[in-house]
Every structure is written in C-alpha cells, then in structure tokens.
C-alpha positions in Angstrom: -28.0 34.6 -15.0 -24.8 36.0 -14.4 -21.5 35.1 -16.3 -20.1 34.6 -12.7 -22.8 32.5 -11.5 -22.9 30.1 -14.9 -19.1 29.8 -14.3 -19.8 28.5 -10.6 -22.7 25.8 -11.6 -20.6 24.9 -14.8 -17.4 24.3 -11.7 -20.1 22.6 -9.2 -20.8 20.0 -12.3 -17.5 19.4 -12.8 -17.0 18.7 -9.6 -20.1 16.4 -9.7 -19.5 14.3 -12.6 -15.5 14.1 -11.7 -14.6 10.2 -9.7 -13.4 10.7 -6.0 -10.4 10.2 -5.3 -9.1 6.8 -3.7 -8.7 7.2 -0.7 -4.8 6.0 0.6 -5.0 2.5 1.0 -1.9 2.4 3.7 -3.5 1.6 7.3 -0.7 0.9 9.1 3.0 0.1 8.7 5.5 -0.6 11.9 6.0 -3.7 14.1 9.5 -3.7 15.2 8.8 -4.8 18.9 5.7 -7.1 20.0 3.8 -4.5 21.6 4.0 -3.0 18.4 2.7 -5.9 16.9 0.1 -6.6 19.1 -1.3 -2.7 18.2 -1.3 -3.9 14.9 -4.8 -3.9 13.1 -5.9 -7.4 12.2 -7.5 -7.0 9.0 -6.6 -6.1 5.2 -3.5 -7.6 3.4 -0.7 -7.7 5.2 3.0 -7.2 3.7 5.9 -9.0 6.0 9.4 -8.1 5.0 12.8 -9.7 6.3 15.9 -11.7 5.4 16.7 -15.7 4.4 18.2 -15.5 8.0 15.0 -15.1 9.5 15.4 -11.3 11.2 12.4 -8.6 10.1 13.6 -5.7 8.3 12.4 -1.8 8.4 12.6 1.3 6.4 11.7 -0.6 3.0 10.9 1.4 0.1 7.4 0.2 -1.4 5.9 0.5 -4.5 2.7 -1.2 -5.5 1.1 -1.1 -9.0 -2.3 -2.8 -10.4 -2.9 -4.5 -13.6 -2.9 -1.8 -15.5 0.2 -0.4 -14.4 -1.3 2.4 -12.1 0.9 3.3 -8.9 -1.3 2.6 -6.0 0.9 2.8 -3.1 4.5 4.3 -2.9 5.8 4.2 0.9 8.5 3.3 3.5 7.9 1.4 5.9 8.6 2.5 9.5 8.9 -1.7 10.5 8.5 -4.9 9.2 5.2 -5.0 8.7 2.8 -2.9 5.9 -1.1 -3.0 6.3 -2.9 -2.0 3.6 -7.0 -1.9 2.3 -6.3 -2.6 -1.2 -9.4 -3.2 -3.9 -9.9 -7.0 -5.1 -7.5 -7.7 -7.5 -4.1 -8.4 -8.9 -0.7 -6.3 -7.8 2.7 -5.9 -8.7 4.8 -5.2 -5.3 8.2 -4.1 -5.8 10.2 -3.6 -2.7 13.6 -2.1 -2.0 16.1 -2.0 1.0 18.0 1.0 1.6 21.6 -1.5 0.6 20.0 -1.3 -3.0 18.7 -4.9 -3.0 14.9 -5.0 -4.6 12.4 -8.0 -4.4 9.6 -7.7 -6.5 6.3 -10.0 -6.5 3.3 -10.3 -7.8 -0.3 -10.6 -4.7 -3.6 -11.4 -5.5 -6.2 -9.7 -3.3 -9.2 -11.5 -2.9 -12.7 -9.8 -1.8 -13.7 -10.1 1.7 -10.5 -11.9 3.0 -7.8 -10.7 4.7 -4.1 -12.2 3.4 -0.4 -11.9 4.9 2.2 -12.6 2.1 6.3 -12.3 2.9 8.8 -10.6 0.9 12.2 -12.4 1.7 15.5 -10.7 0.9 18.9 -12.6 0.6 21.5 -12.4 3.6 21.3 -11.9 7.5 
C-alpha cells in the first residue's frame, strides 16, 4: 500500500470517528406584521422579545449558552420573534438591544414539547 493511499484511509477514519457537527438550531426569526406571524412555524421553543410598554421589538442581539457554558446560538433577530430546535436541556439566554440595554434569563427546554418564553425590556 501506498504512502498516499494510507494517508487517505488514515483521513477517511478521522473523518469516521470525528462527531457531526450540530446542525444550526435557528429555524426562524421575524414577525413584525401578522402575516408574518401567521408564516411562522408552530413548533420548537419560541423566544418573544418587547418592552414593559407592551410593543415587540427587532434587531436583538442573541446569545444562547448551555450548562456547560458552550455557545449554541449567536444571532439577530430580523423581528420579535426567535424559533429555535434546541436539545433538551437547560440554557442561559442573554439578549441585547441595539440602545445597549441586555436582559439575560435562564429556559429550560423540555423533550418533546414545544415552549414560548418572553424577554421583557424596560421602557416604551
């Protein structure tokens, strides 16, 4: 056998033996009008930002770690709403608005349900 070809089956068992990668767990981020909304996929855990006042917000910065610290999702959402497929288990969210203001919270994702949890920032 070959030097060459020993190289290539010692690279195809890397390969083999190495975990896939995770796939991205964002589905879907948007809903600033209803139809938007209503395009919306209905299943995974949903993450709903806006203000005490009651209006949605957009264009959130969002960074999501698990329990051992390992960035899982670092985004910006193009509209309130941030749908993501995310493993069983327990999350740190850390949002920020573009003014500088950052909420941070801690989600529990549950196996084989589908959540919705809000991220409220002070003001209007």
């Amino acid at each position: 056998m070959s030097i060459r070809s020993k190289i290539l089956m010692m690279a195809i068992a890397g390969l083999m033996s190495a975990p896939l990668m995770a796939q991205n767990p964002v589905i879907w981020t948007g809903g600033i009008s209803e139809e938007e909304r209503a395009e919306a996929p209905t299943t995974g855990t949903r993450l709903v930002f806006f203000v005490s006042a009651g209006n949605y917000l957009s264009d959130i910065t969002v960074r999501i770690t698990d329990s051992d610290d390992r960035e899982v999702v670092d985004t910006t959402t193009t509209g309130p709403w941030l749908i993501l497929n995310l493993p069983a288990g327990r999350y740190n969210v850390q949002a920020t608005r573009s003014n500088g203001d950052v909420q941070g919270v801690q989600i529990e994702v549950v196996a084989g349900t589908d959540a919705e949890f809000g991220i409220m920032f002070p003001g209007s």
